[in-house]
VOLOTI-841529 format. One record per residue (C-alpha): x, y, z; residue in one letter. Coordinates in steps of 0.001 Angstrom, whole numbers, padded with zeros to 6 digits, always signed. Each point is the difference from the previous one (the first is absolute). Last residue first. Layout:
<recs>
XYZA
...
</recs>
This chain:
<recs>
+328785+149045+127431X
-003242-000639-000047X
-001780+000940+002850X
-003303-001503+001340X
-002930+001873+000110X
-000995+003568+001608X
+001375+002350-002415X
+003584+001714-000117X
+001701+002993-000138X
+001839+002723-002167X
-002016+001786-002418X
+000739-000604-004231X
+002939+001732-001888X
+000819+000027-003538X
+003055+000790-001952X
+001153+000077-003273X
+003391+001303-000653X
+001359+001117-003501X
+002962+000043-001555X
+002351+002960-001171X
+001575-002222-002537X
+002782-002067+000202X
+004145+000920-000538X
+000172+002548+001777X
-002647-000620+002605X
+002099-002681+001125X
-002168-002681+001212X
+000012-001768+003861X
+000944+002652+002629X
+002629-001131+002620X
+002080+003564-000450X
-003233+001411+001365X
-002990+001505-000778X
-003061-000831+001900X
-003343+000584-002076X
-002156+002508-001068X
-003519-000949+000028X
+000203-001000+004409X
+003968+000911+000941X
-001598+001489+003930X
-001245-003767+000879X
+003282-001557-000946X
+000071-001800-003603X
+002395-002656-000254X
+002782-001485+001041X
+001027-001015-004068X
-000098+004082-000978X
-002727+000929-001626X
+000839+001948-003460X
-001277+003249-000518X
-003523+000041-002140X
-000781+001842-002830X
-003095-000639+000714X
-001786-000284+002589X
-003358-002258-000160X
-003215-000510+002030X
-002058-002456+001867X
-002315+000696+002631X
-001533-002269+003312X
-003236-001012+001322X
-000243-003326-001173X
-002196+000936-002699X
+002419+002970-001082X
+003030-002751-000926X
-002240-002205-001914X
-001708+002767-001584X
+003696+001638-001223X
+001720-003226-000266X
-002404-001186-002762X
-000055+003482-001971X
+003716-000566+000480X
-000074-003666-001980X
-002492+001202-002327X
+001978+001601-003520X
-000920-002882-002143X
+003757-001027-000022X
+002201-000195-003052X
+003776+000257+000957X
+001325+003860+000560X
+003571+000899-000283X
-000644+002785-002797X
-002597+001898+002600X
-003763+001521-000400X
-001335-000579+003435X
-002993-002334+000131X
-003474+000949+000914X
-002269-002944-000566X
-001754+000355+003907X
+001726+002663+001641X
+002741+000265+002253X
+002308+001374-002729X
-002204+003501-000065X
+001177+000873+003518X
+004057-000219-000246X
-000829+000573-004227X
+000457+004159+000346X
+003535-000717+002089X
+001232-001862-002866X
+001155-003603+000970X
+003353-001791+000164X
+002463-001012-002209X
+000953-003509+001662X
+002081-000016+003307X
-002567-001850+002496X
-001922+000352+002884X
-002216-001577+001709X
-001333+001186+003503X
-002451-001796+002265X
-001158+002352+003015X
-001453-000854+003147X
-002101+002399+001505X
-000629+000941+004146X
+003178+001853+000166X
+002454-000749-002983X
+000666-003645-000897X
+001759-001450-002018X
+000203-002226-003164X
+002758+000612-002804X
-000036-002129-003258X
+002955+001198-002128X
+000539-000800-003308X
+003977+000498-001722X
+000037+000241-003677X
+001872-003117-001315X
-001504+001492-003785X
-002487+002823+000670X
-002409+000146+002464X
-003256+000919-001858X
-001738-003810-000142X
+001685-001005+003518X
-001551+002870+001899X
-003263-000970-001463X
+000288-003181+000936X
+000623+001041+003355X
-003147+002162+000406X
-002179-002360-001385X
+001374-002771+002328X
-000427+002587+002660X
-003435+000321-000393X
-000043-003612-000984X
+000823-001037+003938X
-002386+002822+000886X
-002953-001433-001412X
+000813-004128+000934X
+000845+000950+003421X
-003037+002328+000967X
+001601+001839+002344X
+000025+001442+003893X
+003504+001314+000621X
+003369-001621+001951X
+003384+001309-001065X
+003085-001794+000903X
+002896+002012-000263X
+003088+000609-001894X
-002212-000973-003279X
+002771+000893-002901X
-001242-002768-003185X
+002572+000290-002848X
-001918-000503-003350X
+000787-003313-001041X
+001835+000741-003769X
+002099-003685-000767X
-002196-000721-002530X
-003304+002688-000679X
-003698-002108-000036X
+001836-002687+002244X
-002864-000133+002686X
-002458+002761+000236X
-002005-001793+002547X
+003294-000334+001877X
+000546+003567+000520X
-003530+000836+000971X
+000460-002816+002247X
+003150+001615+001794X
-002008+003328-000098X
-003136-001263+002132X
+002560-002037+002296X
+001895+003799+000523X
-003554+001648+000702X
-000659-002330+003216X
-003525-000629-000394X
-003096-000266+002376X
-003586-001092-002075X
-001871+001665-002150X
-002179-001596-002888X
-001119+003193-001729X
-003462+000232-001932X
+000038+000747-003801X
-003662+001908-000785X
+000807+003537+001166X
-000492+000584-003456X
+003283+001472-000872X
+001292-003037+001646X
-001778-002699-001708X
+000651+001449-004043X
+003794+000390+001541X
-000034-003445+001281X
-001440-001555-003664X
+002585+001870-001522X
+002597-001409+002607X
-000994-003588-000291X
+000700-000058-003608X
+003036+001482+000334X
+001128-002402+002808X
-001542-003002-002592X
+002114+001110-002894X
+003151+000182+002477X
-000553-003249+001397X
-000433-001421-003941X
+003540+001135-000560X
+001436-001621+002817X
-001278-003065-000873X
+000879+000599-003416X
+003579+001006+000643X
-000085-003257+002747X
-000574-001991-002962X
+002364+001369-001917X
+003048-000605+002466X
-001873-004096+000679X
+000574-000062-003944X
+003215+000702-000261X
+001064-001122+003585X
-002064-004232-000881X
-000962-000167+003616X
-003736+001955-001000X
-000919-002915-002007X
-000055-002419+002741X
-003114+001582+001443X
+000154+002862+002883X
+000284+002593-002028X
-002540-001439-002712X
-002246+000095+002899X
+000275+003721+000475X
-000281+000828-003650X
-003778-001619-000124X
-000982+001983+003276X
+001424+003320-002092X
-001606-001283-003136X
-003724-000492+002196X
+000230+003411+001826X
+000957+001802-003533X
-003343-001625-001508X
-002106+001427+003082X
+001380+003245+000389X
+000071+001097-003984X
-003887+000101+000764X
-000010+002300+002957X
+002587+001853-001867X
-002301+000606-002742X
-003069+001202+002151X
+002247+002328+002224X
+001276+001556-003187X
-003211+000455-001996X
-002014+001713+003270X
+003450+001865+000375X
+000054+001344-003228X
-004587+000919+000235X
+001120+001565+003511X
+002660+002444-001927X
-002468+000920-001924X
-002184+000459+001914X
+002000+002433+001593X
+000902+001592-003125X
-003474+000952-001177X
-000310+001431+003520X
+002701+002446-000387X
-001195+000740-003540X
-003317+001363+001316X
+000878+001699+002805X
+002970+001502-002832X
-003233+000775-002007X
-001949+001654+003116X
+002544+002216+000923X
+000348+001107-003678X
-003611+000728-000352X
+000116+002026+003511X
+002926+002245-001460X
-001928+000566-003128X
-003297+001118+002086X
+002160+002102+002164X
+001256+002097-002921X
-003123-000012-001212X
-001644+001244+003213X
+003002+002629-000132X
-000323+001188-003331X
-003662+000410+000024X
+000231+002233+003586X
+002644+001953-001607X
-002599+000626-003178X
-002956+000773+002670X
+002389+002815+002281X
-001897-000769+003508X
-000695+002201+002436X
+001367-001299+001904X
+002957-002013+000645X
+001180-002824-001506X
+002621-002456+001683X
+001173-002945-001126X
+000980-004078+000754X
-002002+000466+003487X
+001964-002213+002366X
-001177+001296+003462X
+003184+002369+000503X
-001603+001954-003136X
-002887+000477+001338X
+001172+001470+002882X
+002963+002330-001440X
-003211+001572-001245X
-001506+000740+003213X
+003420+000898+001540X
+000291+002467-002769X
-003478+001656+000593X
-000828+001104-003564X
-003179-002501+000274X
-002232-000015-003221X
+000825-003224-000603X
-000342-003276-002023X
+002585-003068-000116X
+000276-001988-002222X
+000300-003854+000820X
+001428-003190-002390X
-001112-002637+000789X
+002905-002566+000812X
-000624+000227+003710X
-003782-001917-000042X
+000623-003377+000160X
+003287+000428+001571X
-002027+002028+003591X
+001975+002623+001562X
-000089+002303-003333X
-003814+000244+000172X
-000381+000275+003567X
+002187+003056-000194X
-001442+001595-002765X
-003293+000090+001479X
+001860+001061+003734X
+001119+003031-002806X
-002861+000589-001309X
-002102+000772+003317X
-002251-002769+001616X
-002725+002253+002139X
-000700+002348-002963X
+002633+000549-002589X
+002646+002686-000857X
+002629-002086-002155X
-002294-000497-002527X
+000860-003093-001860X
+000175-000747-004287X
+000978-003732+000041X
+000663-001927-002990X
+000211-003611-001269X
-003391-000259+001755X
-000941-003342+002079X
-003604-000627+000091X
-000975-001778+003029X
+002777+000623+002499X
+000215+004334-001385X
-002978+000347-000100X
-000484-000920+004012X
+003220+001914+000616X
-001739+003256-001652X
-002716-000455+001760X
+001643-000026+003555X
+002493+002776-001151X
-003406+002767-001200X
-001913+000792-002908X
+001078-002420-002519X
-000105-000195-003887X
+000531-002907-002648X
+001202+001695-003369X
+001161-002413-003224X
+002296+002140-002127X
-000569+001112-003482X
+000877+003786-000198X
-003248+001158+000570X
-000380-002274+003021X
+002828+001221+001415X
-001471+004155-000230X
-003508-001431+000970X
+001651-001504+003240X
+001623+003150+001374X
-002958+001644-000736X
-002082-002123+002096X
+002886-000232+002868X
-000120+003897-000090X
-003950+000732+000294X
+000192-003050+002257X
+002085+001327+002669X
+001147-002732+002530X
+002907-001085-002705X
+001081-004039-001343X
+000153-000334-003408X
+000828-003662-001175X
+001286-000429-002921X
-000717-003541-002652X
+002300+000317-003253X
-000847-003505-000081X
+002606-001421-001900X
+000646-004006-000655X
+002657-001505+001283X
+002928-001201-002250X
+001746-003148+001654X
-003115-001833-001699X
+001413-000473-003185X
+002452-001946+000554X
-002026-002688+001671X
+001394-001834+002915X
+000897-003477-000224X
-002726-001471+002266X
+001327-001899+003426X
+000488-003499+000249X
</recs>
């Protein structure tokens, strides 16, 4: 398990280290007294080649560069410097005695953060290598804070993955304990066979969950291989539909597959891809809200659409929803842990496909999406809500390539 970062070490320390880079000693000498005077740390170079070489082994927080150099002028310096992310975030001054626009326009093309020509006014010169110097500290604390966060972030999903993996084992055993009470006398008794198959149920769900944190911790490590094998999309949605059983009476979503749609899958993955997707539809849909489950196909992708007539999505949380523990503030919403689309999303992108959302959404009429209605829908005097009297909705959709694998086909 990763360290918990220290607080205190998001804060590093200063150098106050220039580098001074000019072919004229006289000038790079009294260039350097002046910084020194005022408390700076001076490395000096004659030329680009040495300057790079002080530059990899000592790493200034400032960088006072001729533009008019030997061989390697200031600007290729520059350049180089920018091109590479170790080195960009230094902060580079540029020196010269040129009045040649083009010359000037030069340096500042390669990425120089100023400009001081020469001669040189010693208080502007102050106020611009501090100036720099505060800009480079700041860089270097929001670095700093960035990475603080990442492992942080590792250190919650080291605890998470290590917690599920032991709620697994102990959730396996009740689940295998519930099924044989459901087939033992006790389960033909209806009040108690009805809460049996709630716990049943129940304990599914728990063990989904569990096996979609563990997924997620596998797929963003390229760690969770895919079992692929040919699929008609419409028997991937029809078990999608059973897995989730009677969690809302008398509210299937209405499945609209007009044709059969073959694509390379892993069954289990995209089966509770669009179990996710469903259930969400069925948390936000309000009352007898109408779902639609919509598969087609457009060129070389098949898309899976669900949409429903619940109050749909701000346009700044379409991107932010997919992922991990983001959850969209709303009044309908049932306690989730906010990973369901972060699931979708890396399930959907590992087999080569995307996922998004539109939202509001217009209702999809009961034929179906055509090829040219893909994110909008097909209006019609067939469609199945009444935006008057529902929300705006919202459509999920993902779409994964046409085609099939050597194997056999299940369809």
């Amino acid at each position: 398990m990763p360290a918990i970062p220290d607080p205190q070490s998001a804060i590093p320390a200063p150098t106050n280290r220039v580098l001074v880079v000019d072919d004229e000693p006289d000038f790079r000498h009294l260039l350097a007294e002046s910084l020194q005077a005022q408390g700076y740390q001076i490395i000096e170079a004659e030329d680009g080649e040495q300057a790079l070489r002080e530059i990899a082994s000592q790493r200034p927080d400032v960088i006072l560069l001729d533009l008019m150099l030997p061989q390697m002028d200031g600007a290729e310096v520059c350049r180089r410097l920018k091109a590479d992310p170790a080195t960009a975030p230094i902060p580079v001054l540029i020196i010269t005695a040129a009045t040649d626009r083009v010359d000037r326009l030069n340096g500042i093309a390669a990425g120089a953060n100023d400009l001081l020509g020469k001669p040189l006014d010693p208080a502007d010169l102050m106020l611009r290598v501090r100036n720099a110097l505060q800009a480079k500290r700041l860089h270097d604390r929001l670095q700093r804070s960035y990475e603080q966060l990442q492992q942080l972030e590792q250190l919650r999903d080291s605890v998470l993955h290590m917690v599920v993996h032991d709620i697994n084992g102990p959730l396996s055993a009740v689940l295998a304990a519930l099924e044989m009470l459901r087939e033992s006398p006790v389960a033909g008794d209806p009040v108690a066979g009805k809460r049996l198959q709630t716990a049943w149920r129940s304990v599914g769900m728990l063990k989904d969950m569990v096996a979609q944190l563990l997924d997620i911790n596998r797929l963003e490590a390229g760690q969770r291989p895919l079992h692929k094998t040919n699929w008609d999309l419409a028997k991937v949605a029809l078990a999608a539909l059973d897995s989730l059983g009677a969690l809302e009476e008398g509210r299937r979503p209405l499945l609209v597959a007009p044709e059969s749609v073959l694509v390379a899958c892993d069954f289990d993955v995209i089966r509770r891809v669009i179990a996710n997707l469903v259930g969400n539809a069925l948390k936000f849909a309000p009352g007898e809200g109408q779902i639609s489950l919509a598969i087609t196909r457009a060129g070389q992708m098949a898309r899976v659409a669900v949409t429903d007539a619940g109050p749909g999505i701000p346009p700044e949380y379409h991107q932010r929803i997919f992922e991990k523990f983001r959850q969209v503030p709303s009044p309908c919403r049932r306690p989730g842990m906010g990973l369901g689309l972060a699931f979708c999303k890396l399930a959907v992108e590992a087999h080569g496909g995307r996922i998004g959302v539109i939202s509001p959404a217009r209702p999809v009429a009961e034929g179906g999406l055509g090829t040219a209605d893909w994110g909008a829908g097909a209006a019609g005097d067939s469609a199945m809500r009444d935006p008057q009297s529902e929300g705006p909705g919202s459509t999920f959709w993902f779409e994964l390539p046409v085609g099939a694998e050597a194997g056999p086909k299940s369809r």
